[in-house]
Structure formats: structure tokens, C-alpha cells
N, C-alpha and C positions, 0 to 999 in steps of 0.2 A: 633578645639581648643585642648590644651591639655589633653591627655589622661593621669592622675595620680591616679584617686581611679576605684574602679569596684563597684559603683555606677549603680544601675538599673537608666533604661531611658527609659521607655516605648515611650510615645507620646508627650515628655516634647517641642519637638521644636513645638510641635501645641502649647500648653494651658500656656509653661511657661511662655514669656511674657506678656498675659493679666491676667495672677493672681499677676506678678510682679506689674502692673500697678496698679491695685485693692489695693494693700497692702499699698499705701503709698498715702499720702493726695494730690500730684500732680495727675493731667490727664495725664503727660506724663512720661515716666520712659526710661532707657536706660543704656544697659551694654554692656560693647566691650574687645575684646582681641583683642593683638597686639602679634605675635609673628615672629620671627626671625628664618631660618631654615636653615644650611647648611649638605647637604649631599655629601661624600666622597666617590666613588665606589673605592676602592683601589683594587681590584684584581679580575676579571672578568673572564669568558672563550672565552665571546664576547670584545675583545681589545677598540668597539664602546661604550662600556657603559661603561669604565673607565673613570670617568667625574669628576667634583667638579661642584655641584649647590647650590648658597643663593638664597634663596628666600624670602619671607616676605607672612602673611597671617592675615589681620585686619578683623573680625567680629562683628558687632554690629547688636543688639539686641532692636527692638524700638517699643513701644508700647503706644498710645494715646486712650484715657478712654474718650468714649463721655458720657456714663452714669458708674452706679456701673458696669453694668453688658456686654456692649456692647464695644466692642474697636477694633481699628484699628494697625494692628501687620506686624514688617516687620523683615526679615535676611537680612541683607545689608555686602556684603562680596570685599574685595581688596585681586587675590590669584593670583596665577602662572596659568594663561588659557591653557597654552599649555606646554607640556613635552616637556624639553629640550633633544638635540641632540648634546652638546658638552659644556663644562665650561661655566656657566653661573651666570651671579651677578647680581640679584638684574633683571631680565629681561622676557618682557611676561605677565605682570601682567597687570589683567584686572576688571573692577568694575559691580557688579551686585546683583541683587536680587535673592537670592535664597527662600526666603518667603514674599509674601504679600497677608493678606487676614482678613477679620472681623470675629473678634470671640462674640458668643453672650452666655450668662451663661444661661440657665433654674430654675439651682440651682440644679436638679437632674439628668442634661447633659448638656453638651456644646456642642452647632453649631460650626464649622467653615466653611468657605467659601472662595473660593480666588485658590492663589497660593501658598501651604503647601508641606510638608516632611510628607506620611504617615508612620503610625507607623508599622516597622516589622524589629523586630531584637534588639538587643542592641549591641554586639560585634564591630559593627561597629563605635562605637561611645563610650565603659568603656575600651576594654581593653585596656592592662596598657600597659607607654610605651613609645618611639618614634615613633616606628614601628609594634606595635602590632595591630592596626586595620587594614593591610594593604589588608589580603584576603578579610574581612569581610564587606571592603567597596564595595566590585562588588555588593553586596544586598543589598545595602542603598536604598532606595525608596525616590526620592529628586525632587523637582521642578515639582510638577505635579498639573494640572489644577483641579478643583473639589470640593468638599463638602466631612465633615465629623460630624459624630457623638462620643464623647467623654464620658462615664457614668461612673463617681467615686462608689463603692460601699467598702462595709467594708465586710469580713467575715472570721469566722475561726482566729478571734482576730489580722488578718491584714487588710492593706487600700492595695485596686485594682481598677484596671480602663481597661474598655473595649471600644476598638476604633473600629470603620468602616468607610473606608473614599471608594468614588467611586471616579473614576479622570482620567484624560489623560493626557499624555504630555504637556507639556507648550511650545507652536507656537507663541507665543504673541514678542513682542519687547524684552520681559524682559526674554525670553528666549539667546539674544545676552548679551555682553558686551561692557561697556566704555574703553581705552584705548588700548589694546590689544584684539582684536575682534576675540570671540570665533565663531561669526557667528548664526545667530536666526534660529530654527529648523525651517521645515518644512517638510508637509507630505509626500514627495518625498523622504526623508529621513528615513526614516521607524522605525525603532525598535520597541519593547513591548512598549503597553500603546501611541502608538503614534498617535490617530486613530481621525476622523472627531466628534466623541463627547466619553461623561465618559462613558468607556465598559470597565475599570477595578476595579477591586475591593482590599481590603486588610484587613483582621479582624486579632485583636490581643489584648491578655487581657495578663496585665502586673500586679504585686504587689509584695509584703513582705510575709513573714511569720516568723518574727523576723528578726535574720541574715540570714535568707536565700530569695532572691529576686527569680522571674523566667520571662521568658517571655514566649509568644505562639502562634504562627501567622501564619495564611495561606494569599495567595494573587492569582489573578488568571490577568495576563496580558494579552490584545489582542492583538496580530498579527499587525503590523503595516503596510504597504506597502511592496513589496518586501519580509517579514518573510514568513517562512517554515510551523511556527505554534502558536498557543496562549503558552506561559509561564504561570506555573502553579507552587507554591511555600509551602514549609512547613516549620517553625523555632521553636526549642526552647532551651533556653538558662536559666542557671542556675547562679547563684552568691552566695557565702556564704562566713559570717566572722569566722574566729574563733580564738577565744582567746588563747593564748596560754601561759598567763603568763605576760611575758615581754612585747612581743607585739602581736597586729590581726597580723592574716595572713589571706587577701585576696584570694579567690580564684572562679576563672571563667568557665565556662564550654558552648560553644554554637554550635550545629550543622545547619544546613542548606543542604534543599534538592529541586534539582530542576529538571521538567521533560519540556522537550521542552526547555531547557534555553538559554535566550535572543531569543528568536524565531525562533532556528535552532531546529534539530530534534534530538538533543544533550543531556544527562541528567547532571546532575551535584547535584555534595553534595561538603560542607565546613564544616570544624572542625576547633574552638580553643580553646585554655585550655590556660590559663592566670592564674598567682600567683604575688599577690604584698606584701611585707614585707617593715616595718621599721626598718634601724638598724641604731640608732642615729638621728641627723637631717635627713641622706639619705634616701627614697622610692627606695629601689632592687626589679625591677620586670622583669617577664622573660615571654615570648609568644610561644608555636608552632602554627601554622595554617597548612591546608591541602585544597589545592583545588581540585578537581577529576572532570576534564570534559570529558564525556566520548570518545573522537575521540583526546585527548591530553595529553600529558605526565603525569602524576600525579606533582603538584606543592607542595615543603615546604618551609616554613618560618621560620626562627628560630631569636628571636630577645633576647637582655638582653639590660635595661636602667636602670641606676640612677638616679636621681632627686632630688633637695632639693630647698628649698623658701631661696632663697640668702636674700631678704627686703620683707617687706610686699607686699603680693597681685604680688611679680616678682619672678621669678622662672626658674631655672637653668637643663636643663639636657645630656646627655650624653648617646649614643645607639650605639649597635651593631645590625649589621641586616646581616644573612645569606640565602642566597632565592637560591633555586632551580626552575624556573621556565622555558616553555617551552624549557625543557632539555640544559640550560644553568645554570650554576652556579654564584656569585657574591658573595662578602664581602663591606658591607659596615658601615663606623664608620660617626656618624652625631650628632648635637651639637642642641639643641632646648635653645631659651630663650622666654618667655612670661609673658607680664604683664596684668591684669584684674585688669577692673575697670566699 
């Protein structure tokens, strides 16, 4: 979905939509993006990634309330499955679940259970931008089989909440996709967390302290088939507003360190530092990131995006993205429209 404020997000795709559901006199509840994506590599060092790709990316958000407290939660996603290899419009695009699982309230925690997104990290999901989550998605923890625990608490005159979710890979059907078929994992297939039952783990406590949010999360992946060694993980990340007058000015801060990473005997750390400002209807926001694995080039990101709500709930933007990766350079200009509802 759109990346336009630096909003913390702890574990909100666990618990958001069953508090959605709670909050309103139907049992069923539902919210979707629609967004529209073309990206332009106009000047490469690799001649093969000078490309034009549109693509399209539909999310919804669906949640059914059998009682006050117990409900049934799904991410239902329409994306581009497969990177393209030359101009492409509108092609590749495939449908699936990237969450289904029953959440159940205590009142002083919340169960989940199913197929969930554990919580570690936020960069990869506020910052600002077209293209500013783009490092920060290699550490997204997504579609993993398992159970967690969720506990809201209050202190030091902010709201917090501390996650632990155990889990494995998701092997299941819904590991595949409808239309364009990404193909359904299996354990031959190896990577972190991809193991014959839950042997991983990921704790993280997320809150406020006025304008300033943080996150904090370790995770320990096991070794899947084929891997060198268990993934082993540390994060945390900062966000603050500050007033300046006329307008906030956003600002983000998240690093990430990793030993054994993705189950080679490789270390790795990421850094971003994100600033969003208003000036008029426009959001000017601007991204570095840093990738550092240790047996590969150092990677950077440099991004700057515009934004403004063209009609209500639709919204218009416009990115620049400069990437240094695996010792190739590129420039690219890309156009985002989305509409929520």
C-alpha cells in the first residue's frame, strides 16, 4: 500500500483488522487499496534493466466477528508475482493470501493463529515515498505458518504493545497463486523458517512516547534445507514529529542487523533515514537506505517523492529512485496512483 506518513506499525497487520471489525455493529468489515504503478528505469549501467513496467497492486483487508472478541482475518492481495525482464503492461499478476488466521481478544492479549505477517521492523512498511521501503523490504517477516501473542500495555504516559509470534514457512496451497503462478513452497526448497514445524521465533515491542514512536525486535530463523545456518536478527527503528511552525516535519530513523543472513554464513546490517514534509497540498519526502552484506558490494538507495490527495480517499504521486546495487548503477522516475476505501 501506499507509503505517505511515517506512522509507526508495529503488528498492526496481525490485530488491525479484528479491532476493525469490533468497532462497528456489522460482524463483517473490509478495506481495500487499489493502486496503479509505472516504473521507468531511464539510464542504467546494465542496458537489460532499461525497462518501462505498469503494474497494478489490489489489497484487501477482511475480517468476520463470530463473537465480540473472536474473528476470522484475511490479507487478500492482486500483485505482479514475478519481476519483469523487459516492458511490461499490466502482466504477471497473480492472486493470493498473504494472511489468514483467527484472532481471539483476552482483553489483556490477543491470540493469533493461522497464516500471519510477524511483527519486526516498520521501515519496511512507513517509510515515505515511492520507493523508500525498497531495502527495508528484504526483512519484512510475511506469510508464515504459526501462533502469536499480542499484549497492549500503557507506560511512561504512552500506549505499547509487545508481540511474540513462533512460525514457519507457509507450504500450504495458499503458499501458491491464482492467475499468474508463483508456484507453492516446499521443503526442498529450503530457506530461513522453512522447516517441518514452528522453530522460529520473533519478539518485538512497538509504542509512542508522544511524537516520538520506536520499535525493537529480535527474531531467530531456522535453517531450512539446503541453508548453511539458522538467521539470527536485531531491529530498531525510531520515528519523530516535529513541529516546526508552519508545518511537522517527519522524521525516520531504522537500522537492522543480521548474522547468518537468509541462511548463508553472510552478516548483514540496513539502514534508513526517511524525512516527510508538507509544503501546500504536496507531501516532499526523501529516503537513503544502505544495504551491507558482507561477501557483496555495499548497496545505496536514494529516493525523492511528491504526493498530494488529487479527490477524496485518491491520491497522486511522483518518485525518483537512484540505486546502487550489486555494483550496477540505475536512475529511475515512476508515477503511483491509489485509491482506499
Amino acid at each position: 500500500m501506499m507509503r505517505s506518513t511515517l506512522l509507526l506499525a508495529a503488528s498492526a497487520t496481525v490485530i488491525g483488522a479484528a479491532a476493525n471489525a469490533q468497532e462497528t455493529s456489522s460482524p463483517f468489515s473490509a478495506e481495500f487499496s487499489v493502486e496503479l504503478q509505472s516504473d521507468f528505469t531511464f539510464d542504467s549501467s546494465d542496458p537489460a534493466a532499461e525497462i518501462n513496467n505498469t503494474y497494478a497492486t489490489i489489497e484487501g483487508a477482511l475480517s468476520f466477528s463470530f463473537t465480540r472478541n473472536t474473528s476470522l482475518n484475511a490479507t487478500l492481495l492482486i500483485e505482479q508475482v514475478m519481476d519483469p525482464t523487459s516492458d511490461s503492461f499490466l502482466e504477471d499478476h497473480g492472486f493470493y493470501a498473504e494472511e489468514l488466521f483467527f484472532a481471539h481478544d483476552f482483553g489483556k492479549a490477543q491470540v493469533v493463529l493461522g497464516k500471519f505477517n510477524p511483527a519486526f521492523g516498520s521501515a519496511w512498511d512507513v517509510a515515505p515515498g515511492i520507493y523508500g521501503a525498497d531495502f527495508a523490504e528484504d526483512y519484512e517477516i510475511t506469510e508464515k505458518l504459526g501462533a502469536a501473542v499480542v499484549v497492549p500495555f500503557a507506560a511512561g504516559a504512552g500506549e505499547h504493545e509487545l508481540s511474540f509470534a513462533v512460525f514457519q514457512a507457509d507450504r500450504t496451497i495458499l503458499s501458491d497463486s491464482i492467475g499468474t503462478e508463483r508456484g507453492q513452497n516446499s521443503l526442498p526448497a529450503g530457506g530461513v523458517s522453512n522447516t517441518s514445524s514452528p522453530e522460529s521465533v520473533a519478539l518485538s515491542v512497538a509504542g509512542t512516547f508522544g511524537a516520538t514512536g520506536y520499535n525493537v525486535g529480535i527474531q531467530y530463523q531456522a535453517k531450512g534445507r539446503g541453508d548453511a545456518a539458522d538467521q539470527t536478527g536485531a531491529v530498531l527503528g525510531l520515528t519523530h514529529t516535529v513541529e516546526t511552525g508552519s508545518f511537522p516535519l517527519e522524521l525516520l530513523a531504522e537500522v537492522a542487523w543480521f548474522d547468518e543472513f537468509d541462511g548463508t554464513r553472510d552478516s548483514a546490517s540496513y539502514g534508513t533515514l526517511g524525512l516527510a514534509a508538507p509544503v501546500g497540498p504536496v507531501t516532499v519526502s526523501a529516503v537513503y537506505s544502505l544495504r551491507d552484506v558482507q561477501t557483496m558490494p555495499t548497496d545505496h538507495l536514494v529516493t525523492v517523492s511528491a504526493e498530494m490527495e488529487l479527490f477524496e480517499n485518491f491520491t497522486g504521486a511522483i518518485g525518483y529512485r537512484y540505486g546502487d546495487e550489486g555494483g550496477e548503477d540505475s536512475h529511475t522516475i515512476g508515477t503511483l496512483f491509489a485509491y482506499e476505501f
